[in-house]
C-alpha positions as CSV (number, residue, x, y, z in Angstrom):
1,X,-10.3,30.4,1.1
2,X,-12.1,29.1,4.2
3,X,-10.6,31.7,6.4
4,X,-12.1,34.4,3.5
5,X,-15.8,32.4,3.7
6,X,-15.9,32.6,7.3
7,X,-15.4,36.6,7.8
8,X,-18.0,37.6,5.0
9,X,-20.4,34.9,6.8
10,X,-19.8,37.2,9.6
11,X,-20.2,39.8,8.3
12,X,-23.2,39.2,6.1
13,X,-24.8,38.4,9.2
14,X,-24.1,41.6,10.7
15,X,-25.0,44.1,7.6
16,X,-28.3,41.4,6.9
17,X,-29.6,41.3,10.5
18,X,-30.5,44.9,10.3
19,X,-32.1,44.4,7.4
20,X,-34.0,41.3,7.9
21,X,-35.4,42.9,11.2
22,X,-37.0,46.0,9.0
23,X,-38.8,43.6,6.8
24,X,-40.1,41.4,9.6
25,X,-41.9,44.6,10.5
26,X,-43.0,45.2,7.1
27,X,-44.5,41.3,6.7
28,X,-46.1,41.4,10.0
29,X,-43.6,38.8,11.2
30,X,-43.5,39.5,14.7
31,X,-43.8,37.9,18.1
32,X,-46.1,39.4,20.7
33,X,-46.0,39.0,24.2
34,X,-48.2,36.5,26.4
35,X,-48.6,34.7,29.5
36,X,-46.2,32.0,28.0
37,X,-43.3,34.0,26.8
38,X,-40.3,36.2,28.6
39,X,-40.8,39.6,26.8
40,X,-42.9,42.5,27.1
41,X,-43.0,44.3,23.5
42,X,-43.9,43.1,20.8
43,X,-40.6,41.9,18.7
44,X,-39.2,41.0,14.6
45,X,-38.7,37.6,14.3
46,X,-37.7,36.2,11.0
47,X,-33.5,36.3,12.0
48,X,-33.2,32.8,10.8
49,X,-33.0,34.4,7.8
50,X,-29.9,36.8,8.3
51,X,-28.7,33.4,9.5
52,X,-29.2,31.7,6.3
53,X,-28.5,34.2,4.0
54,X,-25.1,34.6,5.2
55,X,-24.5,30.9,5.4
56,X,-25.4,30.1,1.9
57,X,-23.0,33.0,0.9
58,X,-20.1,31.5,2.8
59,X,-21.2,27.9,0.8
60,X,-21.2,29.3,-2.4
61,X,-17.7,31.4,-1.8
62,X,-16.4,27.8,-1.4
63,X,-18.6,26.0,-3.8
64,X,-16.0,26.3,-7.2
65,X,-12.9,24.8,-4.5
66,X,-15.1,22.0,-2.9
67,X,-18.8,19.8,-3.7
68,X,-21.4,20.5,-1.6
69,X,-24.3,18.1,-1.1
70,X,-27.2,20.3,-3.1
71,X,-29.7,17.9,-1.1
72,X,-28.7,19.6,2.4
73,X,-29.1,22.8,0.5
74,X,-32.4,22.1,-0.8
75,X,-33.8,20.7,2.1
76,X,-32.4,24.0,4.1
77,X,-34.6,25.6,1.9
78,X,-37.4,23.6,2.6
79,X,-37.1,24.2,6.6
80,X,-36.2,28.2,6.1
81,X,-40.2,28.6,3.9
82,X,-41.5,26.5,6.9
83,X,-39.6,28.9,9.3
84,X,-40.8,32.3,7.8
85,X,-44.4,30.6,6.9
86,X,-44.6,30.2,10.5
87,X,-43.5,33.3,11.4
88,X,-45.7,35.4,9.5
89,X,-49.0,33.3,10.4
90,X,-48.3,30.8,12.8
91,X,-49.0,27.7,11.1
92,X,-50.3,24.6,12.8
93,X,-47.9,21.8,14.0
94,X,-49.2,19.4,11.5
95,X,-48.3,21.5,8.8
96,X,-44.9,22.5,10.6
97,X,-44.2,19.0,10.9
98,X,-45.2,18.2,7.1
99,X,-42.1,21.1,6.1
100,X,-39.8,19.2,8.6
101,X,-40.9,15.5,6.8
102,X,-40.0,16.5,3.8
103,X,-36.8,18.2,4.6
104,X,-35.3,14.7,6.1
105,X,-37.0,13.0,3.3
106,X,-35.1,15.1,0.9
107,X,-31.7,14.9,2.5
108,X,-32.3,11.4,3.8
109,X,-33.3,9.6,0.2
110,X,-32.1,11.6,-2.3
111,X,-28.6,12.3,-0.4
112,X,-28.3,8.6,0.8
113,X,-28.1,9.6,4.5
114,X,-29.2,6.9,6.8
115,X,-27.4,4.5,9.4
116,X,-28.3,1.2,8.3
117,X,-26.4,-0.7,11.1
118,X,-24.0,-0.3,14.3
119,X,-21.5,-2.7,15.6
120,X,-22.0,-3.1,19.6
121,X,-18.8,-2.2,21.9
122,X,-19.0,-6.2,23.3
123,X,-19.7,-7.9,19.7
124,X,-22.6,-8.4,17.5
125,X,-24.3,-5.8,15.3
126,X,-27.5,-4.0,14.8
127,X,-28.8,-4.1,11.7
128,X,-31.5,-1.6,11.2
129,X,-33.1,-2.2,7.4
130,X,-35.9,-1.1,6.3
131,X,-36.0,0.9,9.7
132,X,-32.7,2.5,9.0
133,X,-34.6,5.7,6.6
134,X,-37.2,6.4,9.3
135,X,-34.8,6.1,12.2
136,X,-33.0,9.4,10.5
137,X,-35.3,10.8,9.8
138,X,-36.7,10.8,13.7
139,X,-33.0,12.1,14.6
140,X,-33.0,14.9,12.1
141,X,-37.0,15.6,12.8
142,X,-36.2,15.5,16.7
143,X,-33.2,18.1,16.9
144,X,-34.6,20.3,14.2
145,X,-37.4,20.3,17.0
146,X,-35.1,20.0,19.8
147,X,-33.5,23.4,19.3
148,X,-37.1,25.0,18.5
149,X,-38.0,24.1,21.8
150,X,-35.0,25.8,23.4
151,X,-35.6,29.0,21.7
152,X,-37.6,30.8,24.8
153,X,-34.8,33.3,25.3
154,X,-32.5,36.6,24.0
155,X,-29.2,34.5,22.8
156,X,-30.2,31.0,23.6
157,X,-31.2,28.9,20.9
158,X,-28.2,30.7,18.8
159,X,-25.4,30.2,21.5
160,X,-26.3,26.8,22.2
161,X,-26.8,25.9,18.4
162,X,-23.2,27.6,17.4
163,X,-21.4,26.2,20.7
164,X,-22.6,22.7,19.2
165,X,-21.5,23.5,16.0
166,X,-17.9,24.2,17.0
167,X,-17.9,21.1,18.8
168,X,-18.9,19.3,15.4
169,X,-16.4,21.1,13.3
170,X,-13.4,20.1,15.8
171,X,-14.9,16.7,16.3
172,X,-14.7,16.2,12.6
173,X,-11.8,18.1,11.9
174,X,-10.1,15.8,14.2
175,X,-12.0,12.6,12.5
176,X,-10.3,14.0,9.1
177,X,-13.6,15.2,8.1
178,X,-13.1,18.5,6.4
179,X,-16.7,18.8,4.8
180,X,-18.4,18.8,8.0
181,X,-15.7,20.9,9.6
182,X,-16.4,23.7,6.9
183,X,-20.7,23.6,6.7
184,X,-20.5,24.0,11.0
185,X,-17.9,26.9,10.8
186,X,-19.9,28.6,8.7
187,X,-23.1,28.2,9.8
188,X,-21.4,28.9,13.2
189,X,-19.8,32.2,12.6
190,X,-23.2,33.1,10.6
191,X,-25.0,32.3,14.1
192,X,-22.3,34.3,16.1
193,X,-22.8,37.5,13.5
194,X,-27.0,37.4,14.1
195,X,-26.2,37.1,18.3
196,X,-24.6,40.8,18.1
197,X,-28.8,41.7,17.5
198,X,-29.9,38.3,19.7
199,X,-28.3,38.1,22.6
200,X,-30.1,40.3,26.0
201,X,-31.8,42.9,25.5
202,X,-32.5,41.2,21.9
203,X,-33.4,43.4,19.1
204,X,-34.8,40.8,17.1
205,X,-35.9,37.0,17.5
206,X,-34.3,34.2,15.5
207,X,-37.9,32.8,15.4
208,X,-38.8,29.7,13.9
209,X,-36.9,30.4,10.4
210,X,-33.8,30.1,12.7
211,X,-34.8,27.7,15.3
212,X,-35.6,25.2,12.6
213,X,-32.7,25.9,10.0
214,X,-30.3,25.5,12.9
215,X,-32.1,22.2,14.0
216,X,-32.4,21.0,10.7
217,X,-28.8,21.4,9.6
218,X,-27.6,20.3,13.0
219,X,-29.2,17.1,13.0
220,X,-27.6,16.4,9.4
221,X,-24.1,17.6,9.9
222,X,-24.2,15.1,13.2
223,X,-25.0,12.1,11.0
224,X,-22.7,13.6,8.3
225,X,-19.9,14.0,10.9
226,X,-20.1,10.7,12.6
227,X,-21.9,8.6,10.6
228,X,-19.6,5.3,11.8
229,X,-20.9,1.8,12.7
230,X,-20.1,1.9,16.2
231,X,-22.4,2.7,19.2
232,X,-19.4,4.8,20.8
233,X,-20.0,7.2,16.8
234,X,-24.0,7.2,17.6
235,X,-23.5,8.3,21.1
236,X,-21.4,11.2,20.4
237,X,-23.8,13.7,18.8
238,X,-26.4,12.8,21.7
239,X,-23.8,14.2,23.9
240,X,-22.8,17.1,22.0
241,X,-26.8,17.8,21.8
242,X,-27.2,16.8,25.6
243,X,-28.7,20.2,26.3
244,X,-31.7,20.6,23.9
245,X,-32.3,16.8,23.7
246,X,-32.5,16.9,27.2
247,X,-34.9,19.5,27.7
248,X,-36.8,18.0,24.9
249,X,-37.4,14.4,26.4
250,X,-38.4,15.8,29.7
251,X,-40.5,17.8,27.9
252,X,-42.1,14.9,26.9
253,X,-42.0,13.2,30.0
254,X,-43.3,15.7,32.1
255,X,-46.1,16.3,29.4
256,X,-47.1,12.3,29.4
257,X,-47.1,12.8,34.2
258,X,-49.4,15.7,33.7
259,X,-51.1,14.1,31.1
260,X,-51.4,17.0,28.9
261,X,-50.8,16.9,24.3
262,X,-47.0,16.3,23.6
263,X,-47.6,20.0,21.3
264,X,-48.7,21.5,24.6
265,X,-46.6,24.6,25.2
266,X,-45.3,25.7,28.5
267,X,-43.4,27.4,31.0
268,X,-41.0,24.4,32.7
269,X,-38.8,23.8,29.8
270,X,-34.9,24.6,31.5
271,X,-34.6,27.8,31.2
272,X,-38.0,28.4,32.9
273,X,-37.3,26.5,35.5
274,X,-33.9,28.1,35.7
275,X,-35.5,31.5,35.8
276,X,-38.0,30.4,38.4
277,X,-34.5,29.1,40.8
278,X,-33.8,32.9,41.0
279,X,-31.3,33.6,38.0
280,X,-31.6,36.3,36.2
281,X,-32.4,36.4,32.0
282,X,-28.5,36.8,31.2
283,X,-27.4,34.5,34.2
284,X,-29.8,32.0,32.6
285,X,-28.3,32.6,29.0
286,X,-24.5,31.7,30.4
287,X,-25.4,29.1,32.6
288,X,-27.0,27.1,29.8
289,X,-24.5,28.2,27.9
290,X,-21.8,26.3,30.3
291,X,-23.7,23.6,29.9
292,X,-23.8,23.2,26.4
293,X,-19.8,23.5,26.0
294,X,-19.2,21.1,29.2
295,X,-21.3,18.5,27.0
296,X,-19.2,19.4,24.2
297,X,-16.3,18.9,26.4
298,X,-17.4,15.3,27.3
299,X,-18.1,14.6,23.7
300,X,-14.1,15.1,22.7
301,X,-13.6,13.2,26.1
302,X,-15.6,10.5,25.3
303,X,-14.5,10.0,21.6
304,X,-11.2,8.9,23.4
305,X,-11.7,6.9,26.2
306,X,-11.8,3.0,26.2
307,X,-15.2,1.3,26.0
308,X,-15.6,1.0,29.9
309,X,-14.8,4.2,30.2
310,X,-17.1,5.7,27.6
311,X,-19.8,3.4,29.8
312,X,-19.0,4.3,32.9
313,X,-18.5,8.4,31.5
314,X,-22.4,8.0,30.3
315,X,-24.0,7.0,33.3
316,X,-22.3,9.7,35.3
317,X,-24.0,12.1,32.8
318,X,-26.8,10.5,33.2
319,X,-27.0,10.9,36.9
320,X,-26.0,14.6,36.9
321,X,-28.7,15.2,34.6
322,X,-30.9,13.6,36.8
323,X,-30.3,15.1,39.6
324,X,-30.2,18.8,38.1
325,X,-33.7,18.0,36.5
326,X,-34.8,16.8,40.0
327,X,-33.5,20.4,41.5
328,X,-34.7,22.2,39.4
329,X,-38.2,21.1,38.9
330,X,-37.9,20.0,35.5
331,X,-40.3,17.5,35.4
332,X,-42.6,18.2,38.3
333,X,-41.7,20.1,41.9
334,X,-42.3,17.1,43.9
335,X,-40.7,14.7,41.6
336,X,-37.4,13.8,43.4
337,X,-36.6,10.1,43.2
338,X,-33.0,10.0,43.1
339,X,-32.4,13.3,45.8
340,X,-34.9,11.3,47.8
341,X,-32.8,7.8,47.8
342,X,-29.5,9.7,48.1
343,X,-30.7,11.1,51.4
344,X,-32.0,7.8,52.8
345,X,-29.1,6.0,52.3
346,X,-27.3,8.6,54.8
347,X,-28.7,7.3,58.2
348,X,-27.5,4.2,57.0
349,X,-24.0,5.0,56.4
350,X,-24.3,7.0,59.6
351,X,-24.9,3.8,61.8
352,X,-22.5,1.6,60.1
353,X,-20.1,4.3,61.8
C-alpha cells in the first residue's frame, strides 16, 4: 500500500502542478523580479500547494492501514494559509512568524512533541523543563525558516528539502521507525513530482506555501524521527539540515557584523555567493545539491560511530564549513580567520625543515 501512496503522490504532483500554476495567475500570486532576486519575468508562485495537495492524498490513501498524528496535519494546514497568504499579498514577518507560532504550538502541545531532557555522551543529563516546549518550538520555527531562506533558486529549496527527507526516512527506517519513514517518502516523492515544473528554467516557484510547509514538516519529522535522550539523537538532524541551518546562522551572523535587522533580505546567502564564485544557476543548483546528500551521508555515518568518533567527525564538519564560508564570502569578503591562520602557520613548518 505504501508503494501504491507513493506513485499517486507523484503523480498528483505532476497533473496538480499545472494546475496550481494557472490559478496563481488567476489570484495574483506571483513573484516579480527585483534587484534582490535571480529572475527576469515575473513568475506563479503558490507550488507549495501542488506539494501539499498530493501529500495529503498519499496520507489519506494510508490513513484506514496506519494512525496519523491529525496535529501535524493541522498544523500543516496552518503553515500552507500562511504560505499562500503570503503569496498573494506579502504579509509582514510578524504576522508570518504569528502562522509559524501557532503551527509548533499546535503540534508541540497538543501532539506532546517536546525533548524534555538528553543524556551527555561522558555522563550526566540535561534536563530541560519548563524550557523543553519553547526549545521545539525554536527547532521547528528555525527550519521551517531555515528552508524559506534557501528558497532563492529554480530547484533548490525542493531538492535540498526532499534530499533531507530521504535521509530521514532511511535514518528512521533503519531506527525501526516506520511512521516517520512513510510521512518523508511521501512528502518526498510529492517534492520530486513539483521539481519536474521547479527545477531550471522553472516554470513556477514553490514560494512561501512550499518553502514553509517543507520547513515546517521537516522540522517535526526530525524530532519525530529522532526524538532520543542522547546528544549523539539531537545532533543528527542538525547534520542532515547542515545545508540550510548553515546558511541560516551565517545569515545571522553576517547580519549582526554589518549590523543590519536579522529580517533584512539580501544577496550573500550561499547560493549567492556561489553564483558570485563564477558557477552558473544549474551548476549552483547541483553543487548545493552535493552538499546536502554529503551531510546526509555523514548523518548515517555519524549514527554509527563510537562517541570519540562522532566528536572528532563534528569538528571536522565544522572546519570545512568554515573554511568554505571563509572562501566563499559568506559572511563578509575580507572575513578569513581560519585561511588566514592556516597560511601563517606554513613559514613555520617551513623552518622547522
Amino acid at each position: 500500500m505504501l508503494y501504491f501512496s507513493l506513485i499517486i503522490s507523484f503523480i498528483a504532483a505532476i497533473l496538480l502542478t499545472p494546475l496550481v500554476k494557472r490559478l496563481a495567475f488567476k489570484i495574483g500570486a506571483t513573484d516579480k523580479p527585483n534587484t534582490r532576486k535571480v529572475h527576469q519575468k515575473i513568475m506563479p508562485r503558490l507550488g507549495g500547494l501542488a506539494i501539499f495537495l498530493s501529500f495529503l492524498i498519499g496520507i489519506l490513501i494510508l490513513q484506514p492501514h496506519y494512525e496519523f498524528h491529525w496535529e501535524i496535519i493541522l498544523g500543516c494546514l496552518i503553515i500552507i494559509l500562511t504560505g499562500i497568504i503570503d503569496d498573494i499579498k506579502e504579509i509582514s514577518p510578524k504576522l508570518k512568524l504569528s502562522g509559524q507560532i501557532l503551527a509548533a504550538l499546535i503540534v508541540v502541545v497538543l501532539g506532546d512533541l517536546n525533548v524534555e531532557f538528553i543524556n551527555l555522551p561522558f555522563g550526566g543529563q540535561i534536563n530541560f523543563g519548563f524550557f523543553s516546549i519553547p526549545l521545539t518550538m525554536i527547532w521547528i520555527i528555525g527550519i521551517t525558516n531555515a528552508i524559506n531562506l534557501i528558497d532563492g533558486l529554480d530547484g533548490l529549496a525542493g531538492g535540498v528539502s526532499t534530499i533531507a527527507l530521504l535521509t530521514i526516512a532511511g535514518m528512521a527506517a533503519v531506527m525501526g521507525n516506520p511512521y516517520v519513514t512513510m510521512v518523508a517518502l511521501i512528502a518526498a516523492v510529492s517534492t520530486l513530482g513539483f521539481l519536474i515544473f521547479n527545477f531550471y528554467p522553472a516554470k513556477i516557484f514553490m514560494g512561501d506555501t512550499g518553502a514553509l510547509f517543507l520547513g515546517y514538516l521537516i522540522g517535526v519529522l526530525s524530532l519525530l524521527g529522532f526524538k532520543g535522550v542522547t546528544f549523539i539523537s539531537l545532533i543528527i538532524p542538525i547534520i542532515i539540515l547542515g545545508v540550510p541551518i548553515s546558511d541560516t546562522f551565517f545569515a545571522i551572523i553576517r547580519r549582526l557584523v554589518n549590523k543590519q535587522p536579522l529580517s533584512a533580505p539580501d544577496k550573500s546567502h550561499l547560493h549567492h555567493c556561489l553564483l558570485k564564485s563564477g558557477f552558473s544557476h544549474r551548476q549552483t543548483v547541483i553543487l548545493i545539491y552535493l552538499m546536502s546528500a554529503i551531510f546526509g551521508l555523514a548523518a548515517f555515518i555519524f549514527s554509527q560511530a563510537t562517541v570519540w568518533g562522532s566528536l572528532i567527525m563534528v569538528l571536522t564538519l565544522i572546519v570545512i564549513i568554515e573554511i568554505i564560508v571563509e572562501k566563499i564570502g559568506l559572511i563578509r569578503d575580507d572575513y578569513q580567520p581560519l585561511i588566514k591562520f592556516l597560511k601563517g602557520i606554513k613559514p613555520v613548518n617551513a623552518k622547522n625543515r
